[in-house]
C-alpha positions as CSV (number, residue, x, y, z in Angstrom):
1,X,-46.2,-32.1,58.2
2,X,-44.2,-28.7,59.5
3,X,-40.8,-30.3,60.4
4,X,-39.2,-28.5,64.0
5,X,-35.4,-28.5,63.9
6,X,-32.6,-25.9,64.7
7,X,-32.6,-24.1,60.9
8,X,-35.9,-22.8,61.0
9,X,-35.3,-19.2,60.9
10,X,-35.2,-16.4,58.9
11,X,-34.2,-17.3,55.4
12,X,-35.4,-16.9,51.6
13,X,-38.3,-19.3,50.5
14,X,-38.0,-20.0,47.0
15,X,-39.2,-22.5,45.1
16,X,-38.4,-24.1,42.0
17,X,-39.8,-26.3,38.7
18,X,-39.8,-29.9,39.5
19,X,-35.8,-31.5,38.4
20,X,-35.4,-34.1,37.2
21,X,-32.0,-34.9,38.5
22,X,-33.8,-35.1,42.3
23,X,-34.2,-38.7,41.6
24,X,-30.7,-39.9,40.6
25,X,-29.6,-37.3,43.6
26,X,-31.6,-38.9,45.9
27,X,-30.2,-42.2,45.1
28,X,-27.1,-41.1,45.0
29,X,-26.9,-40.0,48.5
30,X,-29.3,-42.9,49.8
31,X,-26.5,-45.3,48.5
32,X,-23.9,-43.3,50.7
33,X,-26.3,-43.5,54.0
34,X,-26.9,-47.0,53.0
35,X,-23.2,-47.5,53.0
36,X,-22.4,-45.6,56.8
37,X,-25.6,-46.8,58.0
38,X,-25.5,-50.9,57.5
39,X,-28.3,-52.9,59.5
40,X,-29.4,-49.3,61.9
41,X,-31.5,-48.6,59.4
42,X,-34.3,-50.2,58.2
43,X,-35.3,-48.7,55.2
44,X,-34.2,-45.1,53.3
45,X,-37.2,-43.3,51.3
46,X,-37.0,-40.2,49.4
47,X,-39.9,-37.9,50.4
48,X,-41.4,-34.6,50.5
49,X,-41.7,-32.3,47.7
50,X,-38.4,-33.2,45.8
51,X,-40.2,-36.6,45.6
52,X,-43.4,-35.8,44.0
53,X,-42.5,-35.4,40.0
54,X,-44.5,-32.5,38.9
55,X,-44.5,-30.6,42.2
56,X,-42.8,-27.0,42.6
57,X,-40.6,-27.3,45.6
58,X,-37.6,-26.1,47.7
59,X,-34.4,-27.2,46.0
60,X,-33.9,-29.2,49.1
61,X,-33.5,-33.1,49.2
62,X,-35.6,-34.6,52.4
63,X,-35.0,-38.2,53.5
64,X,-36.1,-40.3,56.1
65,X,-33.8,-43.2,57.6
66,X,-36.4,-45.3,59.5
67,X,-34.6,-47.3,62.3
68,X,-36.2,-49.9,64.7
69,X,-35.7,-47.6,68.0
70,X,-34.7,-44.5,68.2
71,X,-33.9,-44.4,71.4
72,X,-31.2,-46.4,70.6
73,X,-29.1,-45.1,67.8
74,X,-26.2,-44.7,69.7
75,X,-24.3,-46.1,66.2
76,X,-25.7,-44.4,63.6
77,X,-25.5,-40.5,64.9
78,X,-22.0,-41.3,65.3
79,X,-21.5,-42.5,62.3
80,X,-22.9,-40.2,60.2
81,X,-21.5,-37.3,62.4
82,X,-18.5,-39.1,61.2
83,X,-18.9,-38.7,58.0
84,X,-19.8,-34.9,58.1
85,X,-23.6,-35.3,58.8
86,X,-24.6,-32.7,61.4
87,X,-26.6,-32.3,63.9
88,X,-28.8,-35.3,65.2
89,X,-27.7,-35.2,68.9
90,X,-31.0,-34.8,70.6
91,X,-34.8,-35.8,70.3
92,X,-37.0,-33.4,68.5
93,X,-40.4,-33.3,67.4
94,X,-42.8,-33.1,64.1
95,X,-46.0,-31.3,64.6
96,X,-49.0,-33.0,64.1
97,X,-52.4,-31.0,66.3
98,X,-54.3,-33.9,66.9
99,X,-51.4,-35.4,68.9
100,X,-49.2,-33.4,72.1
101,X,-46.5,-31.9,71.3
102,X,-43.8,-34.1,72.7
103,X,-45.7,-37.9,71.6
104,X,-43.3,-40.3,71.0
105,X,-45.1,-40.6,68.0
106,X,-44.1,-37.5,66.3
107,X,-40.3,-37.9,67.9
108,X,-37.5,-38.0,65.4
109,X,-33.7,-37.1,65.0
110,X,-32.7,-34.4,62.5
111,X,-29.1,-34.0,60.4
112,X,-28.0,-31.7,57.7
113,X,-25.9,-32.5,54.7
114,X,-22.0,-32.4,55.3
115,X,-21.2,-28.4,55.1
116,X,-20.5,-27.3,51.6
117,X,-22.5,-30.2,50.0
118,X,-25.9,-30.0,48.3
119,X,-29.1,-29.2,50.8
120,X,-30.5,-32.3,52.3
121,X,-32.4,-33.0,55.7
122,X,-32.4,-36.1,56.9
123,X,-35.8,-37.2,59.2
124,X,-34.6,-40.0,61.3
125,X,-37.7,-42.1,62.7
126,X,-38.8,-45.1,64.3
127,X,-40.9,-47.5,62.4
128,X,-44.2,-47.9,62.9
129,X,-45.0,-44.6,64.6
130,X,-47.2,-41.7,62.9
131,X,-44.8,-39.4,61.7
132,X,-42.8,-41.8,59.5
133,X,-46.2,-43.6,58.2
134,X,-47.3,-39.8,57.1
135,X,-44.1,-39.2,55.7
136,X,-44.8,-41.6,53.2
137,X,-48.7,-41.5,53.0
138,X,-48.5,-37.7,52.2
139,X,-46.1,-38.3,49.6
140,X,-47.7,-41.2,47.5
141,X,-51.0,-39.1,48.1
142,X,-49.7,-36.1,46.4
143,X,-48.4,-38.5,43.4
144,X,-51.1,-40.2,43.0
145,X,-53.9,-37.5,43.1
146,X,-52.8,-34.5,40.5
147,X,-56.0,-32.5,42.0
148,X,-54.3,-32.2,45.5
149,X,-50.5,-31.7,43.7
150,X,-51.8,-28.6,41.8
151,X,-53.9,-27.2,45.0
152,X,-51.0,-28.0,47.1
153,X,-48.6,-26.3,44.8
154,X,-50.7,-23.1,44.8
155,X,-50.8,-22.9,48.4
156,X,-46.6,-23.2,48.4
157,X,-46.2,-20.9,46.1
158,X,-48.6,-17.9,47.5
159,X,-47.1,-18.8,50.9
160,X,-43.9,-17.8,49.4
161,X,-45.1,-15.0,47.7
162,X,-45.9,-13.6,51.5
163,X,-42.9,-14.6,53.2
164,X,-40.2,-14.8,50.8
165,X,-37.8,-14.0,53.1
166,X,-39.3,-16.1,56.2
167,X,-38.9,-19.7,56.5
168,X,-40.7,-19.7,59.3
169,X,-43.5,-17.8,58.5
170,X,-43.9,-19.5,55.0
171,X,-44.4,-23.3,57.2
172,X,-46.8,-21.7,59.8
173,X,-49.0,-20.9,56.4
174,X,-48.5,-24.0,55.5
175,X,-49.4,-26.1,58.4
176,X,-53.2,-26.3,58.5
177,X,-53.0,-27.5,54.6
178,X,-50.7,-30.9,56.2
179,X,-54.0,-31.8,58.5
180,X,-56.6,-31.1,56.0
181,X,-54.1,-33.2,53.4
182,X,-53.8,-36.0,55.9
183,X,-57.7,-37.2,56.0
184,X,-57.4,-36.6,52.2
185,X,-54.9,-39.1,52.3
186,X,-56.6,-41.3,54.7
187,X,-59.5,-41.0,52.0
188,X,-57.3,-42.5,49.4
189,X,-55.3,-44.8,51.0
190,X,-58.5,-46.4,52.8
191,X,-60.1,-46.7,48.9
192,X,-57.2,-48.1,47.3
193,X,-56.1,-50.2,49.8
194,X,-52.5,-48.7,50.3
195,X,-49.6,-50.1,52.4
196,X,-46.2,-49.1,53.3
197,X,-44.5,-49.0,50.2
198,X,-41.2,-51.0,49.7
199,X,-38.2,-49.3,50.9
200,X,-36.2,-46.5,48.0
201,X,-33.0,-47.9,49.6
């Protein structure tokens, strides 16, 4: 699911083998959210492409903090501003076509990693909306089914291959392939029964 937020612009796409250090790194940095964040957030999950072992991807860490409200986070943004965590001031949007543009369902809060540290978004959502169900969905989709994780993979790395120097332009190519994933995924989840997973952290 394209992700909107103030860094999309023109910048080099490249992608890399699957590391295994993405895990402990993850963790790592999960523990210290854990830590700032206390009881505003409900649960911490690793996801994206970072979390799918096998997967080519962005060297880029993506997390989602799922809070009860996020209409009330006066706390946390604070908090992790705080700490070095930037952005996250005002309500943006994931993109979904099925639903408009600004549904609260596809509302979140976005931060960056503390300047000179190692590339990580943070997705801040509210439970039990679409976007932070898809989140996870997409994710245990893509590990579970190693069909869609090589076709996926293809379609990331051609779409760098045409914009390797356009962020932007590399997501738009992308987009259409997070729809046609998501009734995959519905698929799947639907035959094997599949829940909300328990939290990473």
């Amino acid at each position: 699911m394209p992700n909107v937020h103030p860094f999309d612009t023109r910048k080099p796409v490249v992608l890399v083998p699957y590391r295994p250090e993405w895990a402990p790194e993850f963790a790592a940095l999960a523990r210290r959210l854990r830590a700032l964040a206390g009881p505003a957030v409900l649960r911490i999950d690793h996801i994206g492409s970072t979390a799918v072992p096998g997967l080519r991807a962005k060297d880029v860490l993506d997390l989602q903090l799922t809070v009860p409200d996020l209409l009330a986070v006066a706390d946390l943004v604070p908090a992790l501003q705080q700490a070095g965590f930037r952005q996250g001031e005002s309500l943006l949007y994931d993109v979904f076509h099925f639903l408009p543009a600004a549904s609260a369902e596809l509302r979140k809060r976005y931060m960056r990693e503390p300047a000179g540290e190692r590339t990580a978004h943070l997705h801040i959502r509210e439970a039990g909306r679409f976007n932070a169900r898809y989140a996870l969905l997409f994710r245990d989709y893509l590990r579970a089914s190693p069909v869609a994780r090589t076709e996926y993979e293809l379609l990331k790395v051609r779409a760098a291959e045409l914009f390797p120097d356009n962020i932007a332009g590399y997501l738009y190519l992308k987009e259409p392939v997070f729809h046609l994933l998501y009734e995959a995924a519905c698929l799947w989840a639907e035959k094997v029964g599949w829940q909300l997973p328990a939290p990473d952290a």
